[in-house]
C-alpha positions in Angstrom: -62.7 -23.2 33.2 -60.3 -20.7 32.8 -59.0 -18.2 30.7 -56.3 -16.4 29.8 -56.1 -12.7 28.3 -53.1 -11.8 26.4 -51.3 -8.8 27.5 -52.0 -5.2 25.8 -49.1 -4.4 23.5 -48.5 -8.1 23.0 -47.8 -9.1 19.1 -50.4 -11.0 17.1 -51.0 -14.1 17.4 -49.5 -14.8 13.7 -46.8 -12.5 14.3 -45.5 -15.1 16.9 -45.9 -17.9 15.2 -48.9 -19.5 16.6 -50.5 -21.7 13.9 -53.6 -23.6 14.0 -53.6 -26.9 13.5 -49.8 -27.6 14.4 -48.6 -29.1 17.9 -47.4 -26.0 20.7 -46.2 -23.1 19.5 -43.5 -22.3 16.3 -40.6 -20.9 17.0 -40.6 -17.1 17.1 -39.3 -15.2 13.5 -37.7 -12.0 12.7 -39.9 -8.6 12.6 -41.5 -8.6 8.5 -40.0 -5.2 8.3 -36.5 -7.3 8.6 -37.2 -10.0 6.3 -38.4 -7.3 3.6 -34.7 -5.7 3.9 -33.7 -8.8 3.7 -35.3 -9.3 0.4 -34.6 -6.2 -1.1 -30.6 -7.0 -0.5 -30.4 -10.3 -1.9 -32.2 -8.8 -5.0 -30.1 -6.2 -5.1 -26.8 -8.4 -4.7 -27.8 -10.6 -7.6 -28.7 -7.5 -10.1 -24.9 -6.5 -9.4 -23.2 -9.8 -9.3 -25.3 -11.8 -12.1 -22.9 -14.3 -12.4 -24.3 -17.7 -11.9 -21.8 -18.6 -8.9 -22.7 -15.9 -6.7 -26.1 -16.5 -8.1 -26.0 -19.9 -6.5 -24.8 -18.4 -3.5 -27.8 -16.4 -3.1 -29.7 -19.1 -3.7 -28.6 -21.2 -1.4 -28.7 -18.6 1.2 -32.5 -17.9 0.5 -33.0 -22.2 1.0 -31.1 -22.1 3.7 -33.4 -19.6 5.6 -36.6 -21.2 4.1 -35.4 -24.3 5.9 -35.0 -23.0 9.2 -37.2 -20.3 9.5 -40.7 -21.3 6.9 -43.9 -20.6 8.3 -46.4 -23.1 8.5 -49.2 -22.4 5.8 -49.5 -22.6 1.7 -46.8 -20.0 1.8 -44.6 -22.6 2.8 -43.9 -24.4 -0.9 -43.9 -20.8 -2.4 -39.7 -21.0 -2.4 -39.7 -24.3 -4.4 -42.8 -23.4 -6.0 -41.5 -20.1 -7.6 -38.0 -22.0 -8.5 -39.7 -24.0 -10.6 -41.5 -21.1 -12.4 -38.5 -19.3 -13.1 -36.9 -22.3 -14.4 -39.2 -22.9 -16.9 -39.3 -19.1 -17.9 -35.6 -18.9 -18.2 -35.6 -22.3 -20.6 -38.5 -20.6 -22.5 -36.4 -17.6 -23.0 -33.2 -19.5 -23.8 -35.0 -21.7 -26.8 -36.3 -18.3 -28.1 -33.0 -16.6 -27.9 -31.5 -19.3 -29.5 -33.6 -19.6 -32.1 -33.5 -15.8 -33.2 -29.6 -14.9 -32.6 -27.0 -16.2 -35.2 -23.0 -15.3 -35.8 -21.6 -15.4 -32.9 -19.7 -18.5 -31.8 -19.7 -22.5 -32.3 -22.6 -24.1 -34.0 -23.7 -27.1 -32.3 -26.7 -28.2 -35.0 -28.8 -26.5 -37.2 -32.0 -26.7 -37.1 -34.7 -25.6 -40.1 -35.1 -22.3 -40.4 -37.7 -19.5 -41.8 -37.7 -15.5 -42.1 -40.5 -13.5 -40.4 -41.7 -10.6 -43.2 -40.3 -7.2 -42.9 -43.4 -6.2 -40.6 -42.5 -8.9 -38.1 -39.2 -8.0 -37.8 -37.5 -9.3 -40.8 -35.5 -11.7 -38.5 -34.6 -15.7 -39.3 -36.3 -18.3 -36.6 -34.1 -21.3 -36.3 -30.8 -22.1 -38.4 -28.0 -22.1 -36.6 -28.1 -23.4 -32.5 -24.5 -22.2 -31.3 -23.1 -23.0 -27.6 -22.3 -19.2 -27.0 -25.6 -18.2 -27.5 -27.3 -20.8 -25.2 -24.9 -20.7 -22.6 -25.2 -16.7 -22.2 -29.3 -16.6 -22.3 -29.1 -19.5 -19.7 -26.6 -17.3 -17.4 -29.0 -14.9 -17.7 -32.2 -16.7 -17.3 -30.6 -17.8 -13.9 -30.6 -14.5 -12.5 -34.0 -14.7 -13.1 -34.2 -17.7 -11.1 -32.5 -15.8 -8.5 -35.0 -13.5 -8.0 -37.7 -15.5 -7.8 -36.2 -17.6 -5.3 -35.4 -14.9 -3.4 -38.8 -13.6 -3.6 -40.6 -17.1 -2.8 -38.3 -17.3 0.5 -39.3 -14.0 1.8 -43.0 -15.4 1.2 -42.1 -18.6 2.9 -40.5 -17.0 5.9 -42.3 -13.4 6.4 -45.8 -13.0 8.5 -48.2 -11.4 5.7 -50.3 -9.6 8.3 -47.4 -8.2 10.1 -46.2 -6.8 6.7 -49.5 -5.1 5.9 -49.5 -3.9 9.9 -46.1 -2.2 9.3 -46.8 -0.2 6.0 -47.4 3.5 6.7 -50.9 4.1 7.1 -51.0 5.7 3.3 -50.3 2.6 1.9 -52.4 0.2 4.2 -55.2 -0.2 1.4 -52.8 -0.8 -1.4 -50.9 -2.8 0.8 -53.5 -5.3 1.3 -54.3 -5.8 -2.2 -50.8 -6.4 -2.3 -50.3 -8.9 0.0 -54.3 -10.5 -1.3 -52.5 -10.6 -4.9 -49.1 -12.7 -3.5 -51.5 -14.9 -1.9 -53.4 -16.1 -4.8 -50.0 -18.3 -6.2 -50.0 -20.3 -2.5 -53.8 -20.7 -1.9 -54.3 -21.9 -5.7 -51.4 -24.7 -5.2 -53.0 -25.8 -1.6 -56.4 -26.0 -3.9 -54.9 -28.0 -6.4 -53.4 -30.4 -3.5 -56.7 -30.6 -1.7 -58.6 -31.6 -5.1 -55.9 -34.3 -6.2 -56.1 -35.6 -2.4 -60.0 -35.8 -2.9 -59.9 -37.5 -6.4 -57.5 -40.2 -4.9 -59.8 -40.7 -2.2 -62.9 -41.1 -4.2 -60.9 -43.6 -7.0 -59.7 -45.7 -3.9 -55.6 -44.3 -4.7 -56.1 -45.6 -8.2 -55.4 -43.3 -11.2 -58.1 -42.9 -13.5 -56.9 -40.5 -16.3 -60.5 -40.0 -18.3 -61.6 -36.9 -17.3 -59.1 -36.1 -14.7 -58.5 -32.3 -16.2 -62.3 -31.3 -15.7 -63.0 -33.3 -12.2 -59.5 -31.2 -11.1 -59.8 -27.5 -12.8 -63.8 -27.3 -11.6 -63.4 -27.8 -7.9 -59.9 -25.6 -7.8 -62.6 -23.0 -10.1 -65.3 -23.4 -7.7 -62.6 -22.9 -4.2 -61.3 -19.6 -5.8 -64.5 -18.2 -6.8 -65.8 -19.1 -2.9 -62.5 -17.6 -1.1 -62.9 -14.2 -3.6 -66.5 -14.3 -2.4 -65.8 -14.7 1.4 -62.8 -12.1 1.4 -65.2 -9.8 -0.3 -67.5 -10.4 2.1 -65.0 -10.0 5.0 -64.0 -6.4 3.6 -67.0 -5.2 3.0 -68.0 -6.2 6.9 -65.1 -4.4 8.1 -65.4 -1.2 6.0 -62.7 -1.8 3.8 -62.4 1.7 1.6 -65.7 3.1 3.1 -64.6 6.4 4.2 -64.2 9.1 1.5 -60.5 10.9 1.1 -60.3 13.8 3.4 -58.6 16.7 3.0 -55.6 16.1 3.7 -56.0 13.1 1.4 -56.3 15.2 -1.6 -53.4 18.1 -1.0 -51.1 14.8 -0.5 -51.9 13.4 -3.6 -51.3 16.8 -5.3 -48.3 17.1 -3.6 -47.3 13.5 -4.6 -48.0 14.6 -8.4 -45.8 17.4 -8.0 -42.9 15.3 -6.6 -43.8 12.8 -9.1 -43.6 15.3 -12.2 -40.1 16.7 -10.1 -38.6 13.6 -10.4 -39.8 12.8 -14.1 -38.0 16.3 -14.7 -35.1 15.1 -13.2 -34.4 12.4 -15.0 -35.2 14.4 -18.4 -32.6 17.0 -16.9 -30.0 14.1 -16.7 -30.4 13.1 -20.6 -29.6 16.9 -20.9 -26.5 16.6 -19.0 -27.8 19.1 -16.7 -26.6 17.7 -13.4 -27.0 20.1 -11.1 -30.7 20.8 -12.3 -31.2 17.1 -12.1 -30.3 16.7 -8.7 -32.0 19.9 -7.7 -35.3 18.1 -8.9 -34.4 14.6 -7.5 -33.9 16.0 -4.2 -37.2 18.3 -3.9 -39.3 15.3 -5.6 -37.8 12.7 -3.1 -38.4 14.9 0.1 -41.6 15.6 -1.6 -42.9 12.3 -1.5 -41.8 11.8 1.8 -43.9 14.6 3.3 -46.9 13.5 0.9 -46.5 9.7 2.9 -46.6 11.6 6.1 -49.0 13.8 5.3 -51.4 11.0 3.8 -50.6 8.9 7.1 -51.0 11.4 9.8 -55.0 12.1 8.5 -55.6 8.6 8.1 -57.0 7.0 11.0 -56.4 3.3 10.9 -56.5 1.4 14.2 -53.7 -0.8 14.4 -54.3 -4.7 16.3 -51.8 -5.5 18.8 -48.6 -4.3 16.5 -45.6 -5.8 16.9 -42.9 -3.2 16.8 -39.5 -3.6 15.4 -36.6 -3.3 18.6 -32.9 -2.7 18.6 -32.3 -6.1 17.7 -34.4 -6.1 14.2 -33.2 -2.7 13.1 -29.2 -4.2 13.8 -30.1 -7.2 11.7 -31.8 -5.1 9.1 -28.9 -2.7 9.1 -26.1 -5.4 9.1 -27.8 -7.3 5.7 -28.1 -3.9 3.8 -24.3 -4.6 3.6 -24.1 -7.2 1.6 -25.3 -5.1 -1.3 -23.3 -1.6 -0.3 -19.6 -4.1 -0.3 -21.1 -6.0 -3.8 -21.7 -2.7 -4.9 -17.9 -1.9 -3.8 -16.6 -4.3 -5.6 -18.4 -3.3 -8.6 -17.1 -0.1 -8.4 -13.6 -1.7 -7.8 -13.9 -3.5 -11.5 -14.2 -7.0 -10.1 -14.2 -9.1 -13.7 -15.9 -11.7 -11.6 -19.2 -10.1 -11.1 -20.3 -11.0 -14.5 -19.7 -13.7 -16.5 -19.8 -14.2 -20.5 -19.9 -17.4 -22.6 -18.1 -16.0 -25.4 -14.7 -16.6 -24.9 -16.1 -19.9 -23.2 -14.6 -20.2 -19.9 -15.8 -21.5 -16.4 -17.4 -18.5 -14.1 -14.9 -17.2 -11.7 -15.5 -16.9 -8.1 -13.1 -14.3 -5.8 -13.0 -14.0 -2.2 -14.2 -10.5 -1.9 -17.5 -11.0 -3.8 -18.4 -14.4 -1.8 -17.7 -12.6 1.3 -19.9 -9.7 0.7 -22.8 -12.1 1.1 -21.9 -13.0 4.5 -24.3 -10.4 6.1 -27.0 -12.1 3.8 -26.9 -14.8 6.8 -27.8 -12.4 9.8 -31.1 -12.9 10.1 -30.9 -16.6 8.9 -28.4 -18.0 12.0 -28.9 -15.5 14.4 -31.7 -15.9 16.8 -34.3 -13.4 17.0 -35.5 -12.1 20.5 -38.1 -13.7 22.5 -41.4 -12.3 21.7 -42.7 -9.9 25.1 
């Protein structure tokens, strides 16, 4: 027999792409730290173009990457998963917006109606259900949508323990809690697969609906409690949060107080109209919280396993999609009437050249192929 030893300074085995259970080896991804930026810029993009075309854009752009670059894993149907969340959410929010605004365009129906008491609100539920109304809360909730899509794709398509490897050693405990919190949507869907797989197994494929909610929410119960207990378990065994702050952990978080209360006294100087005062204190708290990071990091000492370091090529990626948001945020600034779209006149949403390009970088890290891993 033989064996083979992978070399020192090699990246992990998940940061590669190596799954269990699949056939050879999965195509190497794009450093977390790049798919993060990622994230951040497609969020960003939608908050200033809300519009539902460029929201669709955005959203196709996320699909398209889940597509060619989703991990193997629960965190694979996380994309479609948290689609279909937001859609419900942004129809929950339409029929409640509909149902308390009134007066402003053409009624389609009317539906009965009663008024909340003064300590309530005072407001009328139901009456009037005008298109306006509906139209603009569903433009809305699709931004929404947007969001979450984008925020299910960078699950589908990032390496979780890379993440947690790449955050600054002052936020490597609140980083995995993190990243234990975003798993708990995946691993609870791949429980509820597992458990309908099982009760088709024992029924012989034949659907037997008496007292198919309790033999389903029991064993998804009883796999939750048993994953908490074993990552418990896990941390405890590898001295998760055992050692005490040092030092240098307390005078950073006094110094992150200080730049904290600097920039709360910022933006109070800024509802005063003291600018220069307010940027003064926005500048001192920011570099402030800089040096606490650094100081927090530097007496921290976390042992890293086989990290997998971002190269020239990641940071150029990462670079080229932060400017998606800095030309949408140009075209804001240029008055673009496109960028946001309102049902009231009723008209179709625009789409201009300028805005549709700005998304281009978007598709860096989705086409272009990332380096070989070393």
């Amino acid at each position: 027999m033989t064996t083979t030893t992978q070399p020192r300074g090699a990246p992990a085995p998940d940061s590669v792409g190596v799954s269990a259970g699949h056939a050879g080896v999965t195509p190497s991804t794009w450093h977390a730290g790049v798919w993060l930026v990622w994230a951040l810029a497609a969020a960003a993009c939608i908050e200033l173009a809300p519009s539902p075309v460029y929201v669709a854009l955005v959203i196709g752009i996320a699909s398209v990457a889940v597509s060619i670059h989703v991990r193997p894993g629960p965190y694979a149907r996380a994309f479609p998963l948290l689609l279909a969340v937001g859609t419900f959410f942004a129809v929950v929010r339409m029929l409640l917006t509909v149902a308390t605004t009134h007066g402003v365009g053409n009624v389609l129906f009317t539906t009965p109606h009663f008024g909340l008491p003064q300590l309530l609100g005072g407001f009328t539920v139901g009456g009037t259900v005008e298109v306006p109304i509906m139209l603009q809360s569903l433009a809305e909730g699709f931004a929404i949508v947007g969001v979450m899509g984008v925020f299910g794709a960078f699950n589908a398509v990032v390496s979780h323990a890379e993440l947690v490897q790449s955050t600054p050693r002052a936020f490597y405990e609140v980083g995995l809690v993190v990243v234990v919190g975003l798993a708990f949507v995946p691993s609870t869907l791949s429980a509820i697969h597992d458990v309908r797989e099982a009760d088709r197994a024992r029924t012989g494929g034949r659907v037997v609906r008496r007292g198919r909610l309790l033999r389903q929410v029991v064993p998804v119960l009883e796999l939750g409690l048993e994953r908490a207990v074993t990552l418990a378990e896990s941390m405890d065994a590898r001295g998760f949060a055992r050692a005490g702050a040092s030092p240098r952990d307390r005078a950073a978080g006094w110094w992150g107080l200080t730049s904290l209360l600097m920039l709360g006294g910022a933006f109070v100087a800024l509802v005063g109209h003291a600018d220069t005062v307010a940027a003064l204190l926005g500048l001192a708290g920011g570099g402030g919280l800089v040096a606490a990071i650094l100081l927090a990091s530097s007496g921290t000492g976390r042992a890293r396993y086989r990290p997998r370091r971002m190269r020239a090529a990641d940071w150029l990626v990462a670079a080229t999609t932060m400017l998606a948001p800095v030309a949408m945020s140009s075209c804001a600034l240029a008055g673009d009437a496109s960028l946001t779209w309102f049902a009231n006149p009723l008209a179709w949403p625009a789409l201009h050249a300028l805005p549709a390009i700005a998304l281009v970088p978007l598709l860096a890290p989705v086409f272009l192929r990332p380096p070989r891993p070393r």
